[in-house]
Structures are given as C-alpha cells and as structure tokens.
C-alpha positions as CSV (number, residue, x, y, z in Angstrom):
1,X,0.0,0.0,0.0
2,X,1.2,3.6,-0.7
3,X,2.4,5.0,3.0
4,X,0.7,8.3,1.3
5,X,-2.6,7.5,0.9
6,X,-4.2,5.0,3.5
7,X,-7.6,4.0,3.8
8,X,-8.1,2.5,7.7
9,X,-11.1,0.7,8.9
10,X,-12.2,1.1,12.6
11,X,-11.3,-1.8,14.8
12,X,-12.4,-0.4,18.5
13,X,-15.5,-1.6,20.2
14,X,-16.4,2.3,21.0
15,X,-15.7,3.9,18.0
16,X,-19.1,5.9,16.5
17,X,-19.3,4.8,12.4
18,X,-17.3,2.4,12.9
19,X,-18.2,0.7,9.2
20,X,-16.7,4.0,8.3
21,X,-13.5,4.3,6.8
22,X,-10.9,7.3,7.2
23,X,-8.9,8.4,4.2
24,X,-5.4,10.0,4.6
25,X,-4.2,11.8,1.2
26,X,-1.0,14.0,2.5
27,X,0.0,16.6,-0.3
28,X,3.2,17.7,1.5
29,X,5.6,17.7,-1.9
30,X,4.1,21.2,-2.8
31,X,4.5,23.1,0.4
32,X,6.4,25.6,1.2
33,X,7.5,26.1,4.7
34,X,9.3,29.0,6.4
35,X,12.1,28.8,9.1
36,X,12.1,29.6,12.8
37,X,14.9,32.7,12.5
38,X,17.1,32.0,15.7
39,X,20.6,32.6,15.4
40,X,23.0,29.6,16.1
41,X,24.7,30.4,19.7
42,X,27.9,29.5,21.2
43,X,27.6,27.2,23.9
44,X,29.9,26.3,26.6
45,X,31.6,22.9,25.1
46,X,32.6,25.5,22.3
47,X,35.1,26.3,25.3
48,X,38.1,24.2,25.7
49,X,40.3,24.0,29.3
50,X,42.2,27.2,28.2
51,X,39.5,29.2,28.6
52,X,37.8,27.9,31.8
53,X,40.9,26.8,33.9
54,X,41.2,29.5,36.4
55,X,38.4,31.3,35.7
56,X,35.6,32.4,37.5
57,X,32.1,31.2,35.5
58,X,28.8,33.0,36.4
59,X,25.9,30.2,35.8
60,X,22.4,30.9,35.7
61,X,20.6,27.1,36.4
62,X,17.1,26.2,36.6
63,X,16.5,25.5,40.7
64,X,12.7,26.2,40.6
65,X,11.4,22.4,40.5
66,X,13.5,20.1,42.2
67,X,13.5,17.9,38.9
68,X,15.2,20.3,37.2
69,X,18.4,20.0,39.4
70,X,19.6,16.7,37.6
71,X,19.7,18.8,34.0
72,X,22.3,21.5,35.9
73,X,24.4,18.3,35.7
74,X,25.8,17.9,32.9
75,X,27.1,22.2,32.6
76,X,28.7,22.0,35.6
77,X,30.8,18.7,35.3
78,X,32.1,20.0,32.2
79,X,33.3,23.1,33.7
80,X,34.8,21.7,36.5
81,X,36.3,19.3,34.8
82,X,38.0,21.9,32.7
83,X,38.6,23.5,36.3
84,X,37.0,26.4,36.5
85,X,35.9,28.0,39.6
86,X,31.9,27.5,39.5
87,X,29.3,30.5,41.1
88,X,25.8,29.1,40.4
89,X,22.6,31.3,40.7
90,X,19.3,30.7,40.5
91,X,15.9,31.2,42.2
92,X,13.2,29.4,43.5
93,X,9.9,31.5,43.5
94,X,9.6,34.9,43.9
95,X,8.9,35.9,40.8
96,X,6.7,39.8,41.0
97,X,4.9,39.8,43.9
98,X,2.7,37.0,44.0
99,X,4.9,34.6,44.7
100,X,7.6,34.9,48.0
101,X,11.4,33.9,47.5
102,X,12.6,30.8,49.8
103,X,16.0,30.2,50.4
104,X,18.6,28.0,48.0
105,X,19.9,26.6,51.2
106,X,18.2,23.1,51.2
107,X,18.8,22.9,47.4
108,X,22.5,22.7,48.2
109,X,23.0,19.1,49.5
110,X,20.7,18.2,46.7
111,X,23.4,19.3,44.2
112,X,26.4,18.3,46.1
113,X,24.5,14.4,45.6
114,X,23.8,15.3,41.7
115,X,27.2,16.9,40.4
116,X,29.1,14.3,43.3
117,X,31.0,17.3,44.8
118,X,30.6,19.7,47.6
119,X,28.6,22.6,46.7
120,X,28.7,25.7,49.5
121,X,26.0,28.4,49.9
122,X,26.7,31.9,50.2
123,X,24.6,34.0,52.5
124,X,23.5,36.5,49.3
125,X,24.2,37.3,45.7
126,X,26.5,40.5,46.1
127,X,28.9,42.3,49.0
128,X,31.7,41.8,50.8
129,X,30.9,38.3,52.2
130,X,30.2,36.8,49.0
131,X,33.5,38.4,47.4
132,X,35.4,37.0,49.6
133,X,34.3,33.7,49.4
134,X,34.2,33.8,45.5
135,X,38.0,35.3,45.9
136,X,38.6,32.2,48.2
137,X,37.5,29.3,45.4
138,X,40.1,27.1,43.7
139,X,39.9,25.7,40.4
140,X,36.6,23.2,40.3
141,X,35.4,24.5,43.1
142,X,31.8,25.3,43.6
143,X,29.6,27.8,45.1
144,X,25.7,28.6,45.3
145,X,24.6,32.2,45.9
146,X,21.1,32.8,47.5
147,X,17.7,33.0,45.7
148,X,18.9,35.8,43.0
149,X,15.4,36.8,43.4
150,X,15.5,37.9,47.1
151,X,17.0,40.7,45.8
152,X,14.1,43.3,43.5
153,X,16.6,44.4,41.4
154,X,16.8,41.3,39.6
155,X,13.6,41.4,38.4
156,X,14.0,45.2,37.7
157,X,17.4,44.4,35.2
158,X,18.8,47.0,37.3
159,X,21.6,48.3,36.0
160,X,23.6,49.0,38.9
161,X,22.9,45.3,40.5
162,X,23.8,43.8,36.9
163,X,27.1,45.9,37.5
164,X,27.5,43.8,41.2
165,X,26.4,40.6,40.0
166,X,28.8,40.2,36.9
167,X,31.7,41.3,38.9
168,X,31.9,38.7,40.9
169,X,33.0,36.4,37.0
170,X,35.3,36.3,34.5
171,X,32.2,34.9,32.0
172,X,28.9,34.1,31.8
173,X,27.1,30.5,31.1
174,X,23.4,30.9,30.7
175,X,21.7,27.2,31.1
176,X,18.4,27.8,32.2
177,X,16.0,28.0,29.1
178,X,13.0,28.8,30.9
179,X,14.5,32.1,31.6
180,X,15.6,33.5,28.3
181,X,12.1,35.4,28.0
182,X,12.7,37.3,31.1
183,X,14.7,40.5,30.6
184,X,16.0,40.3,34.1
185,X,19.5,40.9,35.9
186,X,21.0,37.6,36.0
187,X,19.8,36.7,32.3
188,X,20.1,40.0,30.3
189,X,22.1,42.3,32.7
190,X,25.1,40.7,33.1
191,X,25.8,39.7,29.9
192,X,26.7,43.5,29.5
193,X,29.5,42.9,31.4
194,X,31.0,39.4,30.7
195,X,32.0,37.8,27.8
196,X,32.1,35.2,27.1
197,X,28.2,34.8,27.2
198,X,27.2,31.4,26.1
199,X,24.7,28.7,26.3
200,X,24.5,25.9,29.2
201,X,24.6,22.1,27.7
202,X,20.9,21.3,29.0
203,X,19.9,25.2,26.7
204,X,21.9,23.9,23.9
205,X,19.8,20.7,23.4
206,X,16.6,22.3,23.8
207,X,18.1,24.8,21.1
208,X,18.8,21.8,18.7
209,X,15.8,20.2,19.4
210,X,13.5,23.4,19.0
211,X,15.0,24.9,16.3
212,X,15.5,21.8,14.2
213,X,11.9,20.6,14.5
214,X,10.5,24.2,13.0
215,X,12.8,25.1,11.0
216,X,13.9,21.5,9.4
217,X,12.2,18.7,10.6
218,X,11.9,15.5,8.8
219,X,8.8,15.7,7.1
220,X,5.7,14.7,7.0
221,X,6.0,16.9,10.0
222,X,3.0,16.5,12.9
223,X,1.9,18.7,15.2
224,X,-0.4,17.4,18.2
225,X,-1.5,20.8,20.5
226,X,-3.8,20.8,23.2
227,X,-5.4,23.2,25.9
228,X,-8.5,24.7,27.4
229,X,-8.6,27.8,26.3
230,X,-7.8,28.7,22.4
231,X,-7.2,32.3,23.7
232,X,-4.1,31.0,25.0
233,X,-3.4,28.8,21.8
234,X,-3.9,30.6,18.9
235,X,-1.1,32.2,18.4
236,X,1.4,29.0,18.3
237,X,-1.1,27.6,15.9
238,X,-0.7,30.1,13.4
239,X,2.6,29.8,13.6
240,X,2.8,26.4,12.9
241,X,0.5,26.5,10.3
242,X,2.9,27.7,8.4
243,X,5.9,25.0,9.3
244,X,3.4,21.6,9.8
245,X,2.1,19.1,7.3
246,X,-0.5,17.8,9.6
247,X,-1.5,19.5,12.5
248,X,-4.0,17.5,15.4
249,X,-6.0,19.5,17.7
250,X,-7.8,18.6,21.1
251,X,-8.5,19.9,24.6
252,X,-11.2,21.7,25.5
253,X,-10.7,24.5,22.5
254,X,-11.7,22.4,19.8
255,X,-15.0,23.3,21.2
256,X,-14.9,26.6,20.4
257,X,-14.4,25.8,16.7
258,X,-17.6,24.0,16.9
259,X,-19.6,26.8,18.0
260,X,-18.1,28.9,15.5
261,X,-19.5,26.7,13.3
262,X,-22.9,26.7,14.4
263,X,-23.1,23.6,16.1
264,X,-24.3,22.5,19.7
265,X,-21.9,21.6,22.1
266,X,-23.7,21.5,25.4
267,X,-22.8,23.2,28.5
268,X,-18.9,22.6,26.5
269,X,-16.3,25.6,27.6
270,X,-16.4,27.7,24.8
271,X,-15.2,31.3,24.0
272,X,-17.5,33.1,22.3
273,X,-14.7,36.0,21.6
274,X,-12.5,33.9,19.2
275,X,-15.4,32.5,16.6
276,X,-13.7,34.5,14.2
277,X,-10.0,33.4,15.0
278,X,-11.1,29.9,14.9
279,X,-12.5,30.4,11.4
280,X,-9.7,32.0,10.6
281,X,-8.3,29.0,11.5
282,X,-9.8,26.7,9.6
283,X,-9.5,28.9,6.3
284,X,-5.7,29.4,6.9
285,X,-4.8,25.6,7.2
286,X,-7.0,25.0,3.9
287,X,-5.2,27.3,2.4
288,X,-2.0,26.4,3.1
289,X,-2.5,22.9,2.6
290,X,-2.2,21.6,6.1
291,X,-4.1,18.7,7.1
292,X,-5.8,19.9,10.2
293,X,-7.7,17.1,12.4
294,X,-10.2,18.3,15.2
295,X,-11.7,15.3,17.3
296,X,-14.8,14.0,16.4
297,X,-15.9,12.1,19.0
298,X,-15.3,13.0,22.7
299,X,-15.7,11.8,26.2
300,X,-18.3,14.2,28.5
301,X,-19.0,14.3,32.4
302,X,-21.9,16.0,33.9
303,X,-21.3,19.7,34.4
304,X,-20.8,20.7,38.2
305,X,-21.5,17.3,39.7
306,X,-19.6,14.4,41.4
307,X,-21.1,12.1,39.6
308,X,-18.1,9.8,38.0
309,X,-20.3,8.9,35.3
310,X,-18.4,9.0,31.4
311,X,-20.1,8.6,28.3
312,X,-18.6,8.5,24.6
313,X,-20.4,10.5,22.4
314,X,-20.4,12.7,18.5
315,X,-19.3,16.4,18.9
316,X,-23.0,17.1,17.6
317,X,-24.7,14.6,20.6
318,X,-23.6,17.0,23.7
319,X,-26.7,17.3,25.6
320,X,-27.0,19.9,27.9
321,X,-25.6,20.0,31.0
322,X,-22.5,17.6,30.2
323,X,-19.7,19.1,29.1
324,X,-16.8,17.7,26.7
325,X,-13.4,16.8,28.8
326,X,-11.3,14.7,26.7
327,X,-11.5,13.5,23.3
328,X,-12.9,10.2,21.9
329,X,-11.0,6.8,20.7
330,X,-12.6,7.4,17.6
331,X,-10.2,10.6,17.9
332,X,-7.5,8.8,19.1
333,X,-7.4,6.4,16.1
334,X,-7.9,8.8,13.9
335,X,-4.7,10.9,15.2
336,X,-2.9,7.4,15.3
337,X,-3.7,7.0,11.5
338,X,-2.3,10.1,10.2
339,X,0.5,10.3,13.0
340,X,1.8,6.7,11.3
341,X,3.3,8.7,8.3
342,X,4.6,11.1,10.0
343,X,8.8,11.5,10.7
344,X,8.5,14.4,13.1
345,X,6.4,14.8,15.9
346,X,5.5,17.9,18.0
347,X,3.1,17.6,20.9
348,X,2.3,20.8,23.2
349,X,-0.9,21.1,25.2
350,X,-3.3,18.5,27.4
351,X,-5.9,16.8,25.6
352,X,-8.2,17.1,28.2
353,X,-9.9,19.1,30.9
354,X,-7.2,18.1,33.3
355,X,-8.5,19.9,36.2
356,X,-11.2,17.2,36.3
357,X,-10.7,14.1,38.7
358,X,-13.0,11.1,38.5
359,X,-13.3,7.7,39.8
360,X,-10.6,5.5,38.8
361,X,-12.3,2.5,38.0
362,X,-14.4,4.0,35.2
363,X,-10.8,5.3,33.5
364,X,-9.4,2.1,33.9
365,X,-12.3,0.3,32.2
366,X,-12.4,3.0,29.3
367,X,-8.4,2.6,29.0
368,X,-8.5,-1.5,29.3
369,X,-11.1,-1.8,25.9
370,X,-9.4,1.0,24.3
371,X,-5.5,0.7,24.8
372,X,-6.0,-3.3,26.1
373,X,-4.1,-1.4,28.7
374,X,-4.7,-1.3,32.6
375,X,-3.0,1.8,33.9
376,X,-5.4,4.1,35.8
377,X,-4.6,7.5,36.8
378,X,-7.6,9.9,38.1
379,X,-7.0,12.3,35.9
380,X,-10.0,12.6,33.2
381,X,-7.8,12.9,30.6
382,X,-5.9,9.5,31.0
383,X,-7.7,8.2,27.9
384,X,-5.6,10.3,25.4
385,X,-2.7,11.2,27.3
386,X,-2.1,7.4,28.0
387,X,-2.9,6.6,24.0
388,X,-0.7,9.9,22.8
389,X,2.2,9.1,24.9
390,X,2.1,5.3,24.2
391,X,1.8,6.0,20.5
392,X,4.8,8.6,20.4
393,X,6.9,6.4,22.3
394,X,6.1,3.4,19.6
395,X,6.8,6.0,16.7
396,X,10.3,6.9,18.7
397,X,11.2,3.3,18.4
398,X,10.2,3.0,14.3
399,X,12.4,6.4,13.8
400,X,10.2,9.3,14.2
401,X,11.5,12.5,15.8
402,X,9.1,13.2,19.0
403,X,9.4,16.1,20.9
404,X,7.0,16.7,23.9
405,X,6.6,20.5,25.6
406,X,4.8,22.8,27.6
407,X,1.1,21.6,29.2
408,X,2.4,17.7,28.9
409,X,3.3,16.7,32.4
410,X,6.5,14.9,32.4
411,X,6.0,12.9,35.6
412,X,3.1,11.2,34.3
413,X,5.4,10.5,30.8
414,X,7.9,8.9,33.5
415,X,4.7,7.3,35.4
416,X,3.8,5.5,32.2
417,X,7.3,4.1,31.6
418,X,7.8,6.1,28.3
419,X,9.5,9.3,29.1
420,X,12.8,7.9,27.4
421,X,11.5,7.1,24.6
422,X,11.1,10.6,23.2
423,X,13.5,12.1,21.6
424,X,13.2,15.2,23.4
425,X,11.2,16.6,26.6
426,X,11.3,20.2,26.4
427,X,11.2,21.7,30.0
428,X,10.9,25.1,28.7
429,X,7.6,25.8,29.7
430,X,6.2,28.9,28.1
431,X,9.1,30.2,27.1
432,X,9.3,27.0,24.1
433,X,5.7,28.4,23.5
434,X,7.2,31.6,22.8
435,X,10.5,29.9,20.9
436,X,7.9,28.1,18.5
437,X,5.7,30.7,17.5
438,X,8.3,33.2,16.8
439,X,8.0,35.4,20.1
440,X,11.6,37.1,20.9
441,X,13.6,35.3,23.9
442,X,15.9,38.7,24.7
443,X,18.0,36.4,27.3
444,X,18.6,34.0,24.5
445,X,19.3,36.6,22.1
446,X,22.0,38.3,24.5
447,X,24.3,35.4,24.5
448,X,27.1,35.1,21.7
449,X,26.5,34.0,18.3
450,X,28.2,31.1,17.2
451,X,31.1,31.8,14.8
C-alpha cells in the first residue's frame, strides 16, 4: 500500500461509524514552509580548558522544581572538569509579587549528591561576604549564591545590581531555558559585562531540538496541540500552520471551533470571543495545505457534579448539562492513523480538561477496551494522554523525531514508563511556546552568536 494514501477501517469496540472508513491523502511535496529565525549560539563545550581553567564562571541554572536540578548536571561537570571556579545562581519563587522567594539553602546538599562534589552556599548574591568567598574558590570549586530573586533588582534588570552581579565572574554561562524570556539581571544584565556569554549544555539541546523541528524537521511533520482555552493557543497555531504538514487539535478549544460553526456543544467551555480566529483557522490551514484534524468524538461528564459517570459520544450529541473533557478513541485512532506517516512529531498542550478528577475505575475500564491497557490514573484525561504518549513512544522506536513541551506533564510520561523514549522533553515551559511561535527570547538573544 502507498504510506501516502491509507484507507483505515475502525477496529475499536467504542468507536461511532465504525463501518466508516478514514482516508489520509497527505500533499506535502508542494508546500512551502518558512524557518524559525534563531541565530545559532555559542555554547559552553565550544570552550576548551584554556578558557575555563582559572576562571571564575557565572551560571544561571534552573533550581525552581527540584526535577530540574539533575539537567544543571551535565554544565557544571564539564566546567569543573575543565577547572573552573563555578558561582551558580538561580531562584526558586519569587517571581513579582505574587509569589515569596525561599532560600537555596536546602537545594545545596541536593546538588552536592547530583554533580558528586561539595557545593557551598553563600549568605547572598553581592557584598563583601560573598567576594570573599568567590575570591577564596580554587579551580573546580563550587559555590551557590542565594535565591537571585530575594533581591528586587533582579527582576528590575537593574543596571547597577547587573554591575555587582557580573563582577563577581570572568564569563557568563546561561543554562536555564526557561529564563531567556525574562529581561531580568541575572539573564540579560550581566551579559553587558562578561564575555564570554554562552549557552549551558541542558539550553543547547533544547536549542537543537527546537529549532531543528520548526525550522527542518523531517517531514511529513506533525503537530499534536492541546489546551483549554484557544485564547491561550492561537497564536502557536498560526505559527505552525505555516511550518506543519499535519496538524491534530484537542482539549477543550476544539469546542470553540464548533460553535463557531454553528453547532451545539452543550454546556462545553467555549469562548465566544475567538469564533472568528477559529475560522480563521480553519480557512488558513485550507489554504495552506495543512491537514488539520479536530476530534470528532469526545468523552463528556456532567457539568458541576460528582457524579463519576463517562459517556462516549459525537461532537454534535452533547446534551446539555454535560460538558466535553477529553477527546474520543474514535479521535484517538484517527490521530494514530495520520501520525503513522509522520517523521516528526511535536506535541504541546493536554488533551483534556485536566483539572477534572473522577473515579478511577471508570478510566481504567475505558483505557483497558481502548489501549488493552490497565493503567489508571484519576485524571479525566488519562484516555488520550495514555494513547498519545504510548503511541509517540512506539513512533520513537520506528524512527520518528518526537518532541513533547509545555502543558504535557513529564511525571506522568515517567509514570507511564515512556519518558525515554522521546527524543526530546522540552522543560521550557512557556518560554518554548514563545520559541515556536516566533516570540523574541531577549535572554537568548544576548548570549554570543556562534562563529
């Protein structure tokens, strides 16, 4: 059979029409697709021992989640190991004033365990103390300064703080990702002052990863985004409209494209403000030529009850007072059809309404006929995030590029035993959002261009 035009049959006991079969006719040989514009940057295994031994490294780490510490790892070893004299910094909260700074100090035995050498915390990130013991380090030495964001300055980019900060190095190492769309002191200020500026190892894979996948992926290129709210969506999809060959929607927003469209969803979530941008939508990915799949069966639950009842139904057979949470294995088939061609896969965004809980048993029972599967987690998405994740992780293994982001929880990846099977897990957050839809990352853009 030709892999470009597949004609599937449904095989599921819960699919709706199932004697009807789904057609698949990619036309990506005519496409034209633009690239993401980010300038290669220097990273900090562009760096050999002459530069690093002796000298005093400013890094900026990600500290704010405790499973982030492992990816600091691999940045530090190398620059110890080319013995340099190490000054981390990083935060954890404390970002505006909704959320209060705490202290690095209990983060610093965890690293000493992770990088396997004593790490020791100064009592702030500027003054006399911490000179002193930054004067005091020998080469491969190590030492944490305080939650950078105790101080207000840093969130102000102040200049004179920058000024403080950077004098404490001899360069700058910037390996904390998530931070590159902040304009703040320790990831735009100080590069003012030290150069080199360059990227961490964990910032240069995301880098690679990111910037390879929309701007020369392996195509038929896939893109699977999810989310409640298309409010908070729209803007990466019209991005990648204009880099995908396929492009597979769900969450709760596809239900806003249905009502755009004049048809009933129930007591669905729907945003009555973007009817036009979803038709927009729709007319831009016809247009272009991009094969774009909205779910057409779903899972629904009973709006504002505890009720654990589920029931499979058509977009069009929403009665009121259920609402849509998750999308149907008709769906899920149906994305596991066209995602079978595909060499690249991008996946951003929950299926479902995952701020939903229900009984276990009922998930389990849905996941067992569906996925002949028995894990059960209580989320009420579990359906599709178990049958996504299992079916990227199967794609890994035949060759296919997967790259899972922001609004995917990686624990549960880990919890299902597939985490390592995807090429890349983005921990990027919002700020790969930004990367993907073209949004400038002035931390990024600060460090040095490669040569």
């Amino acid at each position: 059979m030709d892999r470009h035009s597949h004609t599937y049959r449904h095989s599921y006991p819960y699919l709706i029409d199932s004697g009807t079969p789904l057609t698949y006719d990619p036309i990506y040989k005519d496409k034209k697709h633009p690239s993401v514009t980010v300038t290669k940057k220097r990273s900090v295994d562009d760096l050999e021992e002459a530069d690093l031994r002796g000298k005093r490294v400013l890094v900026r780490v990600e500290l704010n989640d405790s499973s982030e510490i492992p990816a600091t790892a691999p940045t530090i070893q190398y620059l110890i190991n080319h013995r340099a004299r190490v000054i981390l910094c990083g935060h954890l909260g404390g970002h505006g004033d909704e959320v209060t700074p705490s202290s690095l100090r209990d983060v610093t035995p965890v690293l000493s365990q992770v990088i396997g050498t004593t790490v020791v915390m100064a009592s702030g990130c500027i003054g006399e103390e911490v000179e002193e013991m930054v004067a005091a380090l020998q080469d491969g030495d190590i030492v944490l300064l305080e939650n950078v964001r105790m101080y207000k300055e840093e969130v102000e980019n102040g200049h004179c703080f920058a000024e403080k900060l950077a004098s404490l190095a001899d360069l700058y190492v910037n390996d904390a990702f998530q931070t590159t769309s902040l304009a703040h002191t320790s990831t735009l200020g100080v590069t003012k002052f030290l150069r080199p500026a360059v990227a961490g190892l964990t910032m240069k894979k995301e880098l690679d990863y990111l910037v390879g996948v929309a701007s020369h992926p392996s195509r038929p290129f896939a893109a699977i985004v999810g989310g409640s709210k298309l409010s908070s969506k729209w803007e990466l999809i019209e991005a990648l409209l204009d880099k995908v060959d396929i492009l597979l929607l769900g969450g709760e927003m596809i239900f806003t494209f249905y009502k755009a469209q004049g048809c009933s969803v129930g007591s669905s979530l729907v945003e009555e403000h973007m009817f036009d941008l979803a038709m927009s939508i729709l007319k831009k990915a016809k247009d272009k030529k991009v094969e774009l799949i909205i779910p057409n069966d779903v899972l629904i639950s009973r709006l504002n009850t505890r009720d654990t009842e589920i029931k499979q139904v058509s977009v069009h057979s929403i009665p009121n007072g259920w609402r849509g949470v998750d999308i149907g294995s008709c769906t899920i088939y149906m994305y596991a059809c066209h995602l079978a061609v595909a060499k690249t896969i991008l996946w951003i965004g929950a299926m479902g309404a995952s701020n939903i809980s229900i009984g276990t048993e009922s998930v389990v029972n849905f996941v067992s006929d569906v996925l002949d599967t028995a894990i059960g987690l209580t989320v009420l998405n579990v359906l599709a995030f178990q049958a996504v994740a299992k079916l990227l992780a199967e794609l890994s293994d035949k060759g296919a590029t997967t790259v899972v982001a922001e609004g995917v929880s990686i624990a549960s990846l880990e919890r299902l035993g597939v985490a390592d099977k995807m090429s890349h897990i983005s921990r990027g957050g919002v700020t790969t959002t930004a990367l993907l839809q073209g949004s400038s990352l002035p931390s990024l853009l600060a460090l040095d261009d490669a040569v």
